[in-house]
C-alpha positions as CSV (number, residue, x, y, z in Angstrom):
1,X,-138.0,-184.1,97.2
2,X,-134.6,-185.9,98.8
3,X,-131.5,-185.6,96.4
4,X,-129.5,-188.9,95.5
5,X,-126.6,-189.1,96.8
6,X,-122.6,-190.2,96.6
7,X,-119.5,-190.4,97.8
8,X,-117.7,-187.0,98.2
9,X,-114.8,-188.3,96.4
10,X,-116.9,-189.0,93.3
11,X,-117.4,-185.7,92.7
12,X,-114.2,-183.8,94.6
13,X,-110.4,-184.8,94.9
14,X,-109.3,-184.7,98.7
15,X,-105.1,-183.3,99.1
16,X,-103.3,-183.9,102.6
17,X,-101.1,-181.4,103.3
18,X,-97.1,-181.4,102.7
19,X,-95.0,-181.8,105.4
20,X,-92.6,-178.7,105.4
21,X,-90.0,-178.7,107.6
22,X,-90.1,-175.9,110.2
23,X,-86.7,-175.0,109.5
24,X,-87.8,-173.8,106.0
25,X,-90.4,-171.4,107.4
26,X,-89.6,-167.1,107.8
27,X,-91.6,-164.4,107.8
28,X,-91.5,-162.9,104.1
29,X,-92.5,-165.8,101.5
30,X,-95.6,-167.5,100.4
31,X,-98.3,-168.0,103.3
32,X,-98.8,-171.6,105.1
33,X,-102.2,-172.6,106.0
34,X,-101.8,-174.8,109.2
35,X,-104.8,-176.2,111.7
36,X,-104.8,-172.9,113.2
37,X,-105.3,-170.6,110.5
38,X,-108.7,-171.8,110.3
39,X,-111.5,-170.1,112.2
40,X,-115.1,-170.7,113.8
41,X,-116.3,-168.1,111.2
42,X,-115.2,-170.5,108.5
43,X,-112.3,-168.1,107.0
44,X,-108.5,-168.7,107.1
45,X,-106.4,-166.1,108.6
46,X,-102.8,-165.6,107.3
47,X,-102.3,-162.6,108.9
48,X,-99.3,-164.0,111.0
49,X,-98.6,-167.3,109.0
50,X,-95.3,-168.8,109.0
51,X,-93.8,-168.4,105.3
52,X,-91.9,-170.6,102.8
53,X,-89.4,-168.4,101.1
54,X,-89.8,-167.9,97.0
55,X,-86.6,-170.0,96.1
56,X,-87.9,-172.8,98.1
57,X,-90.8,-173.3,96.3
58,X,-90.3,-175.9,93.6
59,X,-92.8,-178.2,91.0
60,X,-93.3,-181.1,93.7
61,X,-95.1,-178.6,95.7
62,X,-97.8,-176.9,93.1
63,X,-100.3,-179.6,94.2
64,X,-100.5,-177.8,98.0
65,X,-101.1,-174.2,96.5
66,X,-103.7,-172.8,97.5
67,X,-105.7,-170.7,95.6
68,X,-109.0,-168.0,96.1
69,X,-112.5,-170.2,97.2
70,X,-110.4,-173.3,98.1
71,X,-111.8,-175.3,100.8
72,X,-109.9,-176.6,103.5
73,X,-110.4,-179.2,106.4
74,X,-108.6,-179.4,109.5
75,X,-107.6,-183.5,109.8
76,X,-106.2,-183.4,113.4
77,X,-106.3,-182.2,116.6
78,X,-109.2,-181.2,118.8
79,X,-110.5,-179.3,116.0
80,X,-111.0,-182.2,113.5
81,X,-113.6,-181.4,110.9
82,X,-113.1,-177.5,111.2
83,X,-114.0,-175.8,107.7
84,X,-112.4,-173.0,105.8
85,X,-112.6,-171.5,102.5
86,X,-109.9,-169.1,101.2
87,X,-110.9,-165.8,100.5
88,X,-107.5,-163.5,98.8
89,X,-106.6,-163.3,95.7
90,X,-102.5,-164.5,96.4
91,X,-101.2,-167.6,96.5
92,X,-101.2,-170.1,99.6
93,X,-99.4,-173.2,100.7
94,X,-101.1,-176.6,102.3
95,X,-99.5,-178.0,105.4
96,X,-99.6,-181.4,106.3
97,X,-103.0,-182.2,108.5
98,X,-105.2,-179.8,106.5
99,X,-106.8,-180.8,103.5
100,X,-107.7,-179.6,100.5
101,X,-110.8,-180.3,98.8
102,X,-111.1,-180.0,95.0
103,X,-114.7,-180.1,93.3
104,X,-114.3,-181.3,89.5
105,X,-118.0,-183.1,89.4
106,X,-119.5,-180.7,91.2
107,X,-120.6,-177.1,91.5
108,X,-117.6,-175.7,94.0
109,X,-119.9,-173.6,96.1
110,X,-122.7,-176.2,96.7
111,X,-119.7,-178.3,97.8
112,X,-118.9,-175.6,100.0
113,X,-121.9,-175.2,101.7
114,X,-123.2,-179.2,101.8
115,X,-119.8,-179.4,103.6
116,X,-120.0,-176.3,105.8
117,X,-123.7,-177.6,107.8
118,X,-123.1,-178.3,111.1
119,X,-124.2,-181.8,110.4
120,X,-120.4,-182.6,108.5
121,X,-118.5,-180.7,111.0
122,X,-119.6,-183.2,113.6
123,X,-119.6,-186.3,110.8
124,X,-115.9,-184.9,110.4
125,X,-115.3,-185.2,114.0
126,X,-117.0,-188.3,114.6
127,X,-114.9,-190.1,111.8
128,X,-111.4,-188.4,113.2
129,X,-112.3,-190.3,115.8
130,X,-113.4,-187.8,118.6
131,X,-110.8,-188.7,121.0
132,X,-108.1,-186.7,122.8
133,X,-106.2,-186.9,119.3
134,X,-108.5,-187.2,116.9
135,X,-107.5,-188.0,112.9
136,X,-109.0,-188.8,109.6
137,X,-107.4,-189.5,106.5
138,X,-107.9,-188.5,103.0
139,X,-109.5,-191.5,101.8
140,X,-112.0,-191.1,105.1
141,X,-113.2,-187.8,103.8
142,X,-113.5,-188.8,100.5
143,X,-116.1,-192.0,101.5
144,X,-118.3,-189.3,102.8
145,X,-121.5,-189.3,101.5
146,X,-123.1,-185.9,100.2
147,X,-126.4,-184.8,98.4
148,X,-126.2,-184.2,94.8
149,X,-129.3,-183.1,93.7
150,X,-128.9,-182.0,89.2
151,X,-126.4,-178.9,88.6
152,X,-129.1,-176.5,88.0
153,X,-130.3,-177.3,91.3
154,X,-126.7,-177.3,92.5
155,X,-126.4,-173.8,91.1
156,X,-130.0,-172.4,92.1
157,X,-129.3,-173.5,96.3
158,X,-125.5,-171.9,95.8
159,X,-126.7,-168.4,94.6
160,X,-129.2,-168.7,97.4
161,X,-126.5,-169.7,100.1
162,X,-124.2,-167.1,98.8
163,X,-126.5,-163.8,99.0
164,X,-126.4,-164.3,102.6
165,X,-122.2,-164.9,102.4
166,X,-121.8,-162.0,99.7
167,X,-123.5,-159.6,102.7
168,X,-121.8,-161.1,105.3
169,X,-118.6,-160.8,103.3
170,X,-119.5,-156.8,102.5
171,X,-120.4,-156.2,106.0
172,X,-117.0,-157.7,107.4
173,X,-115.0,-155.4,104.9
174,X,-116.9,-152.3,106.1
175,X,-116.0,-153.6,109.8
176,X,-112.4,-153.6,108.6
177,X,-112.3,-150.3,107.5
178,X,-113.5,-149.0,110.6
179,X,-111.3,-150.9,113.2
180,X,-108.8,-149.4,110.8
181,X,-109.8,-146.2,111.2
182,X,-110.3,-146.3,115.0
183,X,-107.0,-147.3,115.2
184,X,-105.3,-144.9,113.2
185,X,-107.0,-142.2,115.0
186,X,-105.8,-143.6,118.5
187,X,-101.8,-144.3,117.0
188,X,-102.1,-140.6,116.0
189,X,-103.5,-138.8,118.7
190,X,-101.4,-141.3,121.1
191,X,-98.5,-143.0,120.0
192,X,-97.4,-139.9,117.6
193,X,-98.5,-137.5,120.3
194,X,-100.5,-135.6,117.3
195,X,-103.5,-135.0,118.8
196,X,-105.7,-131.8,118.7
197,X,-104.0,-128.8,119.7
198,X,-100.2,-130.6,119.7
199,X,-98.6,-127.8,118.6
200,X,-99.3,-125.7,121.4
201,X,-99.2,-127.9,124.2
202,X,-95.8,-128.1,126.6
203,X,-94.1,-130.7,127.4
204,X,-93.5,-131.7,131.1
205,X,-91.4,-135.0,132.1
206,X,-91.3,-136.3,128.9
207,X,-95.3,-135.8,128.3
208,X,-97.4,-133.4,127.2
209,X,-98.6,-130.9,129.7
210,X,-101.5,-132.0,132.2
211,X,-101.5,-135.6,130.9
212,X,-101.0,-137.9,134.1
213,X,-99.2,-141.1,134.7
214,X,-101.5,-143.5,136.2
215,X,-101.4,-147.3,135.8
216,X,-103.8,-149.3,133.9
217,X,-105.7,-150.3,137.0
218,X,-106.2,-147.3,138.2
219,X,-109.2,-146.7,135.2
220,X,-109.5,-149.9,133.9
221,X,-109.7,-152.9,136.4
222,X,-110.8,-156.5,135.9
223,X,-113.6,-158.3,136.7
224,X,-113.4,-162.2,138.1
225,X,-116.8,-162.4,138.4
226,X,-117.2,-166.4,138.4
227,X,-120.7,-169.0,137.3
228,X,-121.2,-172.3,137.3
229,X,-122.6,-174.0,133.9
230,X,-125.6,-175.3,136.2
231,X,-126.1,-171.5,137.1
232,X,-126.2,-170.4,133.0
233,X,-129.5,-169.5,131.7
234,X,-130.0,-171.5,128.6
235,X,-128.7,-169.7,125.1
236,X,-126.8,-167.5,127.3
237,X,-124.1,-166.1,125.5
238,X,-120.5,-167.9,125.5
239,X,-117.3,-166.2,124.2
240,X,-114.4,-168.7,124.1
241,X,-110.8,-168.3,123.3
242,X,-111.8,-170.2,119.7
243,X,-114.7,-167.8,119.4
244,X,-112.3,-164.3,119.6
245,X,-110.9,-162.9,116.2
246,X,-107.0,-162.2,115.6
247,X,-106.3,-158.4,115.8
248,X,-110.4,-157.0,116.0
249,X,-111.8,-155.0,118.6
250,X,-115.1,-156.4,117.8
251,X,-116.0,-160.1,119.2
252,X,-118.7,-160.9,116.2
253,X,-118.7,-164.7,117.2
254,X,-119.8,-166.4,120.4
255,X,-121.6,-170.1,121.6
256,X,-123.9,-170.3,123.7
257,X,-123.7,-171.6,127.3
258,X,-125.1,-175.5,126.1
259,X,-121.1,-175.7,125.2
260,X,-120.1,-174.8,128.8
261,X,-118.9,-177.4,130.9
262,X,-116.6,-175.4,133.9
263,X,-116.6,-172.6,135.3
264,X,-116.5,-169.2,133.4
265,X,-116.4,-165.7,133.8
266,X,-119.3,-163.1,133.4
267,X,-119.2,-159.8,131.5
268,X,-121.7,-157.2,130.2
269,X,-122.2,-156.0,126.7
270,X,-119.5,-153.1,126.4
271,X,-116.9,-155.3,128.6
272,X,-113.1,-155.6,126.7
273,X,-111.8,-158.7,127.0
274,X,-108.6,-159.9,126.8
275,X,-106.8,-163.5,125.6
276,X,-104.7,-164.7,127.8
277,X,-103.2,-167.8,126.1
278,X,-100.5,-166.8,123.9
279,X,-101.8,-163.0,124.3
280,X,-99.3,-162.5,121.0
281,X,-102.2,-163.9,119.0
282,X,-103.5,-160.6,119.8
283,X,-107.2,-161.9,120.7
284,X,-108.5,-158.5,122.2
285,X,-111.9,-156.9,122.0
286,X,-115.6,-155.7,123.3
287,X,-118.3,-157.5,123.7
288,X,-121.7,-157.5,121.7
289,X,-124.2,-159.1,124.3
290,X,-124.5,-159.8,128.4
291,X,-122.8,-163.6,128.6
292,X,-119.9,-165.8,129.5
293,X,-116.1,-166.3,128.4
294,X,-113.8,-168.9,129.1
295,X,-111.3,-168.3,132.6
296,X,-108.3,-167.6,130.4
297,X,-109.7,-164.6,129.0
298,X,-109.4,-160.9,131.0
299,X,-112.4,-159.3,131.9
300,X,-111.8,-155.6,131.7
301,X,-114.6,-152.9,132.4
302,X,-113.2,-149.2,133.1
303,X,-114.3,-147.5,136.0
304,X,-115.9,-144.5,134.2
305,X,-117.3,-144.5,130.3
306,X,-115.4,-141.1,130.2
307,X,-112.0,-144.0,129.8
308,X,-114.1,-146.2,127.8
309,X,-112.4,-145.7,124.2
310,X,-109.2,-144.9,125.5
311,X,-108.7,-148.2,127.3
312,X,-110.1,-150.5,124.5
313,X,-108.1,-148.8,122.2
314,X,-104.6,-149.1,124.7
315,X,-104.9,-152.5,125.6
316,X,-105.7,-153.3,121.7
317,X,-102.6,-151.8,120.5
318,X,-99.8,-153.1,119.0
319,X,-97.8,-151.9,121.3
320,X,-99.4,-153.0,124.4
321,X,-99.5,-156.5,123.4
322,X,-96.7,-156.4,122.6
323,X,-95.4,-155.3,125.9
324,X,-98.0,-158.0,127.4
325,X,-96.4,-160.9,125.2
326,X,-92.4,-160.1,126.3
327,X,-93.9,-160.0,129.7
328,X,-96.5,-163.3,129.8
329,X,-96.0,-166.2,132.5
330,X,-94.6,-169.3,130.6
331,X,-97.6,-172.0,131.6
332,X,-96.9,-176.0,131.3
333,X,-97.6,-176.0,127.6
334,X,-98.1,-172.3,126.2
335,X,-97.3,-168.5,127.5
336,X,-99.9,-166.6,129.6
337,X,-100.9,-162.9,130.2
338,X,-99.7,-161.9,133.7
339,X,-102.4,-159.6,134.9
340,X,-100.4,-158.6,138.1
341,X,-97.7,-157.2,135.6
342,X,-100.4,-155.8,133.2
343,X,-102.6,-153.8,135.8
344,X,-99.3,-152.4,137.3
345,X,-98.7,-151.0,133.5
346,X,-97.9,-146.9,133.5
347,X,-100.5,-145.0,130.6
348,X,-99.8,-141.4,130.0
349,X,-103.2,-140.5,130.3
350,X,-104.5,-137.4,128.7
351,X,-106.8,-135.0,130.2
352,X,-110.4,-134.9,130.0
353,X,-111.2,-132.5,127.4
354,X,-109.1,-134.9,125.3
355,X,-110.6,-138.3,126.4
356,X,-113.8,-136.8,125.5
357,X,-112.6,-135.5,122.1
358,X,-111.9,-139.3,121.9
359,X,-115.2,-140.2,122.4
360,X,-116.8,-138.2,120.4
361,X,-115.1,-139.0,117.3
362,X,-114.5,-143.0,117.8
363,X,-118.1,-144.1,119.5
364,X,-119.7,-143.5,115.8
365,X,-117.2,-145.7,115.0
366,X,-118.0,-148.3,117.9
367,X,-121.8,-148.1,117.2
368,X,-121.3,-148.7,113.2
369,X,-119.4,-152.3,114.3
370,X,-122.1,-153.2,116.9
371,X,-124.5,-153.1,114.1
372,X,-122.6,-154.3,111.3
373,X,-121.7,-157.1,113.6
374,X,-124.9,-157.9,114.7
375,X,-126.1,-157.8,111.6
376,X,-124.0,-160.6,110.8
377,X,-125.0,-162.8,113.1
378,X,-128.4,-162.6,112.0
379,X,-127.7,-163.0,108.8
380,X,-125.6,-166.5,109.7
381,X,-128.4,-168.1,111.9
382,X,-130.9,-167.4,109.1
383,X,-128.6,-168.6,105.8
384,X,-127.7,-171.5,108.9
385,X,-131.6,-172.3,109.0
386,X,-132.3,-172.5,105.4
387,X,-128.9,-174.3,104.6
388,X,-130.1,-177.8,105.9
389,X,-133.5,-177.6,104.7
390,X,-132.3,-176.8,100.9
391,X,-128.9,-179.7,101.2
392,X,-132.3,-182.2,102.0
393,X,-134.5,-181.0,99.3
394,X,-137.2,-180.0,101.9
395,X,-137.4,-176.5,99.9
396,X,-137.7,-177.3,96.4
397,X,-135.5,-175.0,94.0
């Protein structure tokens, strides 16, 4: 059976974004969803979003709040047609060249995931214009047409769709609470200098007895390792800067090498890798599989497992990005981690018994996100799979 279908604004109202003015924004105040706040995995990441303060917020602006399982578009840019959905239960704010997109027709989470098939993120694209600067209006997204099969069908494919989001979803939390917990085990036994046996251990020139100042390269070097796209095994593996979360160890999203047009970098399941462009985006993390990643990304592999955890961990801190930031080259158009500067970088490092302690109590840890994570991307390229053939009525419901 093939649904009818209609125009997407028939049964949804598209809102362009307000234009705030950048003096407006600070750090403390209600969130701002820009183009970048949207990510591959189809969430919106606030964590480090530019703020309007409370007593700016006035009437004229309630129609750009945002609120939880809003969809947004991206309208602009090389990422033109990029989907999100907001998942928090506080209040957001739109800015201009993102939209918003209101069902009031429609089921809201069939709308969701007719627009979230890879077939509309390339219509998007296409009707932006798919240039250097591409751009699509509001009444451009609302001639769109969609599927509209009846609402009990509507309802049927959602709860269908959104078993495989609801685990996803559950499996992403529990991911969370583990980098969490990684982390807070390395800030403690590290950064606080709390680690086993603290209280009896000496201090000597300024760090604890038998630790050793060594610099980062000395146990965790890089790896420029180049290939050409004609050289790539097809469905290899391909982590770009777009495909690396904000502040997790664990790379859960990648291409594959049909998206690679230059030359890249090799790595090996287990590598870290690091972001170089605008390193304060804090883009830092192990890899999953064998594959690719783009040339502005750091390819680190220690030079013994026994440093393994220790180095993720370090070069995933707060603290060393944030050393790595106040420190990056400033490129033609955006800031760049200097690896000269970073490998010269002096780590107390502790001794073995303690690395090892390290290991033992984190790579539980490590293994629990390599499966969770994997996991996940199963669970996407099935619920991927299914999601066309449902939107086209191939699978009756």
């Amino acid at each position: 059976m093939k649904w009818p279908t209609t125009k997407l604004g028939e049964v949804c109202r598209v809102t362009p974004g307000f234009a705030f003015k950048s003096e407006s924004f600070q750090s403390i105040g209600i969130p701002v969803v820009k183009i970048g706040s949207i990510r591959d995995d189809y969430t919106v990441d606030v964590t480090d979003a530019q703020c309007l303060p409370m007593d700016l917020f006035s009437d004229k602006l309630q129609k750009f709040v945002l609120k939880d399982r809003d969809i947004v578009l991206a309208m602009t840019g090389a990422t033109a047609g990029k989907l999100g959905r907001i998942r928090t239960s506080c209040d957001l704010l739109l800015n201009q060249r993102v939209a918003k997109i209101e069902s009031t027709k429609a089921n809201p989470d069939f709308i969701w995931f007719a627009l979230s098939s890879k077939k509309y993120r390339e219509l998007f694209f296409s009707i932006a214009g798919g240039a250097a600067q591409p751009n699509m209006s509001g009444s451009q997204i609302e001639s769109v047409e969609i599927p509209l099969p009846p609402i009990q069908s509507q309802q049927c494919i959602a709860r269908i769709l959104s078993a495989y989001d609801n685990l996803i979803a559950n499996n992403q939390s529990r991911m969370e609470l583990l980098e969490k917990a990684a982390r807070s085990i390395y800030e403690e036994w590290f950064v606080r200098l709390r680690f086993p046996g603290h209280e009896h251990t000496p201090f000597q020139d300024d760090i604890p007895k038998k630790w050793e100042r060594k610099a980062l390269i000395t146990i965790c070097p890089d790896l420029r390792e180049a290939v050409l796209p004609t050289n790539l095994e097809p469905g290899t593996p391909y982590i770009g800067l777009e495909h690396m979360p904000r502040r997790s160890i664990t790379l859960f999203e990648w291409g594959t090498s049909e998206d690679v047009t230059s030359t890249k970098l090799k790595y090996q399941a287990g590598d870290i890798l690091f972001g170089k462009i605008r390193p304060y985006f804090h883009k830092v993390g192990f890899a999953l599989t064998d594959g690719v990643t783009s040339s502005d990304a750091i390819v680190l592999r220690p030079i013994d497992n026994l440093y393994y955890i220790f180095s993720l961990l370090t070069v995933s801190s707060d603290w060393f990005v944030s050393i790595v930031s106040k420190t990056a080259k400033e490129g033609s158009k955006m800031p760049r981690a200097d690896w000269k500067l970073m490998e010269k970088h002096t780590l107390s490092i502790p001794p073995r018994s303690l690395l090892e302690a390290l290991n033992e109590t984190v790579q539980p840890i490590l293994d629990q996100l390599r499966t969770l994570a994997l996991q996940n991307q199963k669970l996407r390229i099935a619920r991927d799979l299914l999601l066309p053939r449902l939107m086209s009525g191939e699978i009756e419901v």
